[in-house]
VEXRO-905982 format. One record per residue (C-alpha): residue number from 1; chain; x, y, z. Coordinates in steps of 0.1 Angstrom, whole numbers, plus 5000, padded with zeros to 4 digits. Layout:
num / cadena / east / north / up
NUM / A / X / Y / Z
...
//
This chain:
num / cadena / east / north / up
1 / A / 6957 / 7967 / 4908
2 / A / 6921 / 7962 / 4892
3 / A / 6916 / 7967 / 4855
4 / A / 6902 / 8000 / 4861
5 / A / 6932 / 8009 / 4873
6 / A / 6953 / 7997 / 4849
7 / A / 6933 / 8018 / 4824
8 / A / 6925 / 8053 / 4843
9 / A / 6954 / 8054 / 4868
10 / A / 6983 / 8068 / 4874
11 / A / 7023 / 8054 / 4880
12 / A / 7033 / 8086 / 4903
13 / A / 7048 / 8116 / 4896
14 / A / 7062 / 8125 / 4863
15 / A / 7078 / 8157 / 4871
16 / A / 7074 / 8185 / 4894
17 / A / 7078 / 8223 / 4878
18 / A / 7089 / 8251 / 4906
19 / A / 7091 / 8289 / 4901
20 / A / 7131 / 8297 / 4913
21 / A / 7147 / 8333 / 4912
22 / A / 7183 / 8338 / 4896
23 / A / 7189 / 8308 / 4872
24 / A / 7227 / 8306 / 4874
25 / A / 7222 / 8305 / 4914
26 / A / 7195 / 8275 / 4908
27 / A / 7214 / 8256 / 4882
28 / A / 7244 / 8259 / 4907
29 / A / 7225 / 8247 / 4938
30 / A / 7204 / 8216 / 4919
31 / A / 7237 / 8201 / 4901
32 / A / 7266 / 8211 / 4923
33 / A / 7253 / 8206 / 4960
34 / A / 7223 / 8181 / 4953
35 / A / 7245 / 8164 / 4927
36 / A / 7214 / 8160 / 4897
37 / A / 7218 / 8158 / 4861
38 / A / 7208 / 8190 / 4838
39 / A / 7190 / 8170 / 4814
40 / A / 7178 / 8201 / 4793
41 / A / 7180 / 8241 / 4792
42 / A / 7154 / 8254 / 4773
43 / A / 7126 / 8279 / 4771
44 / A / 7093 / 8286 / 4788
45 / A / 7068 / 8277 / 4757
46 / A / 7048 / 8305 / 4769
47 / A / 7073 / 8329 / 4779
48 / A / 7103 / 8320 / 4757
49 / A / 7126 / 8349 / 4770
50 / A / 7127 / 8326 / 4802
51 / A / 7145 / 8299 / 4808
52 / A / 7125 / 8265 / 4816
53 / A / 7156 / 8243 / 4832
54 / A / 7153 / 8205 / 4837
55 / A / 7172 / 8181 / 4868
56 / A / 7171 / 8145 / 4868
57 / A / 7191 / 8112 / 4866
58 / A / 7211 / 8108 / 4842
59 / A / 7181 / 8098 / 4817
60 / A / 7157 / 8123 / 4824
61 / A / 7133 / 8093 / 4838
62 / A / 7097 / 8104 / 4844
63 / A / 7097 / 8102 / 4887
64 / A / 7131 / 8117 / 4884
65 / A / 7123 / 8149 / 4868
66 / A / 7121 / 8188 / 4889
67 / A / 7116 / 8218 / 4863
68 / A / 7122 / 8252 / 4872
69 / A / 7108 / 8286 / 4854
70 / A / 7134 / 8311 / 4862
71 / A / 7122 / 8345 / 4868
72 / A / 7150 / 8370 / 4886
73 / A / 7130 / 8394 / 4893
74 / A / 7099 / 8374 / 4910
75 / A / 7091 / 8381 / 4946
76 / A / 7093 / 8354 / 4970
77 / A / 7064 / 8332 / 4976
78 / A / 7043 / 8326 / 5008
79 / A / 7035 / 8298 / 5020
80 / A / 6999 / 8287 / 5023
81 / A / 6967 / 8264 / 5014
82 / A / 6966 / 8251 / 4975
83 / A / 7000 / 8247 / 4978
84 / A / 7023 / 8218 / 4968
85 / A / 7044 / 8226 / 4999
86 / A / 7072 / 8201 / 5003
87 / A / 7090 / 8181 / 4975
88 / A / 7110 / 8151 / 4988
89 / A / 7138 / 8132 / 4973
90 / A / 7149 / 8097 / 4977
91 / A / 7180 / 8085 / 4990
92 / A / 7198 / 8048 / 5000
93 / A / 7190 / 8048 / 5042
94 / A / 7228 / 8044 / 5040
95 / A / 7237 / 8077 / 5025
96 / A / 7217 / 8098 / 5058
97 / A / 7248 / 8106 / 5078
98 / A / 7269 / 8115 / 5043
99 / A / 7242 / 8145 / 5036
100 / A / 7237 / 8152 / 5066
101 / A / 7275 / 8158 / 5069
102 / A / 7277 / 8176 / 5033
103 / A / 7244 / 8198 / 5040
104 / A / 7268 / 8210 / 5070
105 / A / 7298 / 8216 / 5054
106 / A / 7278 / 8229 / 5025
107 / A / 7263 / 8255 / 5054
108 / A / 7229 / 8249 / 5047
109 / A / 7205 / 8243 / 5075
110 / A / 7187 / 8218 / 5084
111 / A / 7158 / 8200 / 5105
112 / A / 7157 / 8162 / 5115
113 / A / 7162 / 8138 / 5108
114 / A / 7131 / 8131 / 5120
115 / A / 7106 / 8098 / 5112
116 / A / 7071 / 8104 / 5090
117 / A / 7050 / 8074 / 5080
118 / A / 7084 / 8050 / 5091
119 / A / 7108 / 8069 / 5072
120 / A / 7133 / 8089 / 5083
121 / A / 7136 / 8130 / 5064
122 / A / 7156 / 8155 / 5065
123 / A / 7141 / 8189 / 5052
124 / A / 7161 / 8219 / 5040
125 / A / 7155 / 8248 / 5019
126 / A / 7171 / 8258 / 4982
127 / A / 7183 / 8289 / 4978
128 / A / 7150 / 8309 / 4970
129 / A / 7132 / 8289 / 4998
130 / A / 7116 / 8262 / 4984
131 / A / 7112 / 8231 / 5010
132 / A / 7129 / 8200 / 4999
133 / A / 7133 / 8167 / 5023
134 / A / 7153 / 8141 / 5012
135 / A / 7136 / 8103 / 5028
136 / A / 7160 / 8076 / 5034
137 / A / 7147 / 8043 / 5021
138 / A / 7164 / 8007 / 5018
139 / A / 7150 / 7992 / 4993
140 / A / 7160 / 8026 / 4967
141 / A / 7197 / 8013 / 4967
142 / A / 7188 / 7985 / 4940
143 / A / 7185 / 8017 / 4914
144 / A / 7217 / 8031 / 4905
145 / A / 7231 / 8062 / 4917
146 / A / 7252 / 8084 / 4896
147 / A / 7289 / 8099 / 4905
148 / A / 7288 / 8137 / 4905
149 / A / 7322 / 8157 / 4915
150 / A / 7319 / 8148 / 4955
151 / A / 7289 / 8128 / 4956
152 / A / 7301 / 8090 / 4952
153 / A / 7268 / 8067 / 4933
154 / A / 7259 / 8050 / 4962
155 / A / 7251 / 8081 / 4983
156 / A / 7228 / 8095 / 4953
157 / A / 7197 / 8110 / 4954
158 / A / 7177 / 8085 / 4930
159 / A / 7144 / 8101 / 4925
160 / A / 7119 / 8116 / 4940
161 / A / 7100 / 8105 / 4972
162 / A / 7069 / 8122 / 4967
163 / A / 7053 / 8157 / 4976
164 / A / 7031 / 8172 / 5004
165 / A / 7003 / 8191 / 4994
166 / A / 6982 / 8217 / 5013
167 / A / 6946 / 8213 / 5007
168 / A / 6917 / 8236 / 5020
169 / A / 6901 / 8208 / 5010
170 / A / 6913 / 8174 / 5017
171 / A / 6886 / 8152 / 5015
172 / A / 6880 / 8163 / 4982
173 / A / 6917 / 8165 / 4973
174 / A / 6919 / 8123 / 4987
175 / A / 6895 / 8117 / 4960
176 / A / 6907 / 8131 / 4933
177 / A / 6937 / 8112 / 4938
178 / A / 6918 / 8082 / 4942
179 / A / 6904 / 8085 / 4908
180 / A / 6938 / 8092 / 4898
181 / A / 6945 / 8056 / 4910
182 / A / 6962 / 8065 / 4948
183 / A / 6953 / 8041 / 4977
184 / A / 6944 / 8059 / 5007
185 / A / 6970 / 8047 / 5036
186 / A / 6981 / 8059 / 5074
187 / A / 6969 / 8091 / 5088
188 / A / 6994 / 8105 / 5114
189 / A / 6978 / 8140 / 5127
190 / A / 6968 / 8162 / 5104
191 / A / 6984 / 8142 / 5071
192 / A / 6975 / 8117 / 5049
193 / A / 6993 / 8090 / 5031
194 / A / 6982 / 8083 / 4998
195 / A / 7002 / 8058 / 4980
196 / A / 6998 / 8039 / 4943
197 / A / 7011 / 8008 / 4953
198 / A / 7039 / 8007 / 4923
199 / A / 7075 / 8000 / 4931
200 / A / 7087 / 8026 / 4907
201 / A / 7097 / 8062 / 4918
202 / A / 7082 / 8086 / 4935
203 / A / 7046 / 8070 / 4943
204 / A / 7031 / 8085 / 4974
205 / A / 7016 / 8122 / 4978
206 / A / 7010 / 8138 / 5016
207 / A / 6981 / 8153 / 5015
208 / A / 6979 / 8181 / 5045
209 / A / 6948 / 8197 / 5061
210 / A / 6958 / 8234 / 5057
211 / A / 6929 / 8239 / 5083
212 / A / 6921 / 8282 / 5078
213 / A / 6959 / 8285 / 5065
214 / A / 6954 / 8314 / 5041
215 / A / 6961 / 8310 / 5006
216 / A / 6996 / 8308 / 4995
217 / A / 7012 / 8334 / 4971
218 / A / 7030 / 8320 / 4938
219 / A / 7067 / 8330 / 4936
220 / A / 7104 / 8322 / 4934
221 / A / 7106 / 8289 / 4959
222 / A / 7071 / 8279 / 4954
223 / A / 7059 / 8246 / 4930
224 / A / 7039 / 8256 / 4895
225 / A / 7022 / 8224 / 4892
226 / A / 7030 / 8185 / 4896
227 / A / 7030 / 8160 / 4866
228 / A / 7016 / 8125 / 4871
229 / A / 7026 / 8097 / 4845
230 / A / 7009 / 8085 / 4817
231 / A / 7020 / 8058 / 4794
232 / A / 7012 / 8070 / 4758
233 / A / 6987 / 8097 / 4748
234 / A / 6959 / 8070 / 4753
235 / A / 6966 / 8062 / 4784
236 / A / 6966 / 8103 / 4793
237 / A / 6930 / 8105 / 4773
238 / A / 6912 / 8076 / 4795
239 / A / 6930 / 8097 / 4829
240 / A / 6918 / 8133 / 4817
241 / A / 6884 / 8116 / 4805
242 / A / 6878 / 8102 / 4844
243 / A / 6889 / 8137 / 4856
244 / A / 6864 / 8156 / 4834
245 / A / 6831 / 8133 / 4843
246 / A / 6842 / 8149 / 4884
247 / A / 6828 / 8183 / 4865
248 / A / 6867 / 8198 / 4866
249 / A / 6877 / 8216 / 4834
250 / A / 6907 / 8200 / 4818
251 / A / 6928 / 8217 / 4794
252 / A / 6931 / 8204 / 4757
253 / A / 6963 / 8189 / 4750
254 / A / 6996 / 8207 / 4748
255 / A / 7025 / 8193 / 4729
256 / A / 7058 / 8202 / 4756
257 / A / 7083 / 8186 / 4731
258 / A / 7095 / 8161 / 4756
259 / A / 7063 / 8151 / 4769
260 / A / 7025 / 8161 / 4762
261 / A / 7003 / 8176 / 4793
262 / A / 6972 / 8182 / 4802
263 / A / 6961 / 8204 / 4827
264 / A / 6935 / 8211 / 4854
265 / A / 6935 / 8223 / 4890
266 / A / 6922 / 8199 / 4918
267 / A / 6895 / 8207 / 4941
268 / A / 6922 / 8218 / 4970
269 / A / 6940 / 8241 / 4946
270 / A / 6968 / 8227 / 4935
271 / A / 6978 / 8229 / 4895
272 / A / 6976 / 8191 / 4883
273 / A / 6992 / 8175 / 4852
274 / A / 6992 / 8148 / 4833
275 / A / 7019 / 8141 / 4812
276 / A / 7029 / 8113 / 4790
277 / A / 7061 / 8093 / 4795
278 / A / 7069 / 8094 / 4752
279 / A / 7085 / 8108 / 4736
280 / A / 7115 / 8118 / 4768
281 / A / 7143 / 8137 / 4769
282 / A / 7164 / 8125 / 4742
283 / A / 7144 / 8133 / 4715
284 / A / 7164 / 8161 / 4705
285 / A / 7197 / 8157 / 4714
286 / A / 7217 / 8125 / 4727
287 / A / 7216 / 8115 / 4759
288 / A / 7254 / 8114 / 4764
289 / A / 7257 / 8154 / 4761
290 / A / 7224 / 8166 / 4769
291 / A / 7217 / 8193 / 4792
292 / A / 7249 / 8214 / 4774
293 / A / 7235 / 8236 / 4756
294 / A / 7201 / 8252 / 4744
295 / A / 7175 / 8237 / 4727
296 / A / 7141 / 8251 / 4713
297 / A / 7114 / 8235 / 4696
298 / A / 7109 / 8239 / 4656
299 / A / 7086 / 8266 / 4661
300 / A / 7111 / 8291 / 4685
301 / A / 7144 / 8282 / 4662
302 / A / 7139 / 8311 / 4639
303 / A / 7140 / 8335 / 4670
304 / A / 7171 / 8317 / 4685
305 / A / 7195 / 8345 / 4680
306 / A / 7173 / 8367 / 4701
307 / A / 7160 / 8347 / 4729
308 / A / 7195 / 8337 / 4734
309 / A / 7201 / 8374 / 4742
310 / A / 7176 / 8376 / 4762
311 / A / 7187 / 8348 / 4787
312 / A / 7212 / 8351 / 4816
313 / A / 7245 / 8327 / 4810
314 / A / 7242 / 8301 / 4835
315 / A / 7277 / 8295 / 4836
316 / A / 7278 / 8255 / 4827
317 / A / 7316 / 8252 / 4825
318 / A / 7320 / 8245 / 4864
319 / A / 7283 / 8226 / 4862
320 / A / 7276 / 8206 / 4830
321 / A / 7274 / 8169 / 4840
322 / A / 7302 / 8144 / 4830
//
């Protein structure tokens, strides 16, 4: 990579935040059948009577990270243009025919596997119909896997792959990911590979001509926004910085207790973020036992007792990870 971008560039994706229905259901779905870590129940900073529920490894490492706002009573989504469409998960090629087995017994359809850009996907749906894949790749087996109930380590999902987005308008989408530090690659119909060129998790986005598609509708099963990495606040001031000399407004800096995030939406529609790697997951509880139990920043403790009434048990005795 040049200096440039070394300086301005992105990693990959930090975390991707999704809009789900019931949380009990979601909680049940994301660490029972896909085997992830909770790595933290807490609150929507801007809705606080909500849940804001974190999967990962069993670190919380940025690349590893889905976030889910809970809202029960939110209509499904449609799918559409600006959309982050299709979030894909990495697995060991040798772990393909065990989920495709357990997505069977586990009654949950499927389609594929099928090959994109050389790599063979499966894609499913969760329970509020978000579209997940999960890409098997060789060279992911040198990260560990963790053991969950009846998903042995080596057949784990590691992290994610990457995520397809819908642009009305790609051309413009393609370079605001270049800026971002992606390396346009292989076209195959109407999708394009962009890639960073790290080794680390999740570094490619798909970006998809939505052609006339008409806009998609937010709801339960459809992605908030997608988080790219930044080092250290720095680092996330020289990124936001390039962004803002494109003429794209970029929101001020938000503190998100495990992370800090900037905002702005891309020219194709999509909600971007940036968000810094420091301070992580552990900051407020250890990493042994977290996910257990609730946590709020300093300024929501005082209101504890009543957002805690407000929120729907998720039922963590069967799901809390070991």
């Amino acid at each position: 990579m040049s200096k440039a971008d070394l300086e301005t560039g992105t990693s990959g994706i930090h975390h991707i935040t999704a809009i789900a229905g019931d949380p009990r259901r979601n909680a049940a779905f994301y660490t029972d059948i896909l085997g992830l870590r909770m790595i933290k129940q807490t609150v929507n900073f801007d809705n606080p009577k909500t849940y804001h529920l974190y999967y990962g490894d069993e670190t919380g490492s940025p690349g590893t990270i889905l976030t889910f706002f809970p809202l029960p009573d939110a209509p499904r989504s449609v799918r559409g243009s600006a959309e982050a469409a299709q979030t894909a998960f990495v697995i060991p090629e040798a772990a393909l025919a065990f989920w495709l087995n357990r997505l069977t017994e586990k009654n949950i359809p499927f389609e594929g596997p099928f090959t994109r850009f050389g790599e063979k996907t499966i894609v499913f749906l969760d329970p509020d119909g978000m579209t997940l894949e999960l890409v098997a790749q060789p060279g992911i087996a040198r990260h560990p896997g963790r053991d969950h109930a009846d998903i042995p380590a080596e057949y784990a999902i590691r992290s994610f792959a990457g995520i397809t987005i819908w642009s009305s308008d790609p051309d413009a989408t393609g370079a605001i990911l270049g800026l971002m530090g992606y390396h346009k690659g292989e076209t195959q119909a109407d999708m394009t590979r962009w890639n960073t060129g790290h080794a680390g998790f999740a570094p490619w986005i798909d970006v998809k001509d939505a052609g006339r598609i008409a806009r998609h509708r937010s709801g339960a099963g459809s992605v908030h926004h997608v988080a790219f990495r930044a080092v250290d606040d720095a680092h996330q001031t020289r990124m936001a910085e390039v962004i803002r000399n494109t003429g794209l407004n970029v929101t001020e800096q938000r503190d998100r207790q495990y992370f800090r995030s900037v905002y702005f939406r891309e020219p194709g529609g999509v909600l971007f973020e940036i968000a810094t790697d420091l301070p992580g997951f552990s900051v407020d509880e250890p990493i042994e036992t977290m996910g257990q139990s609730l946590k709020l920043p300093d300024w929501l403790e005082l209101r504890r007792a009543e957002l805690e009434a407000a929120l729907q048990p998720l039922g963590l005795n069967s799901i809390v990870s070991n």
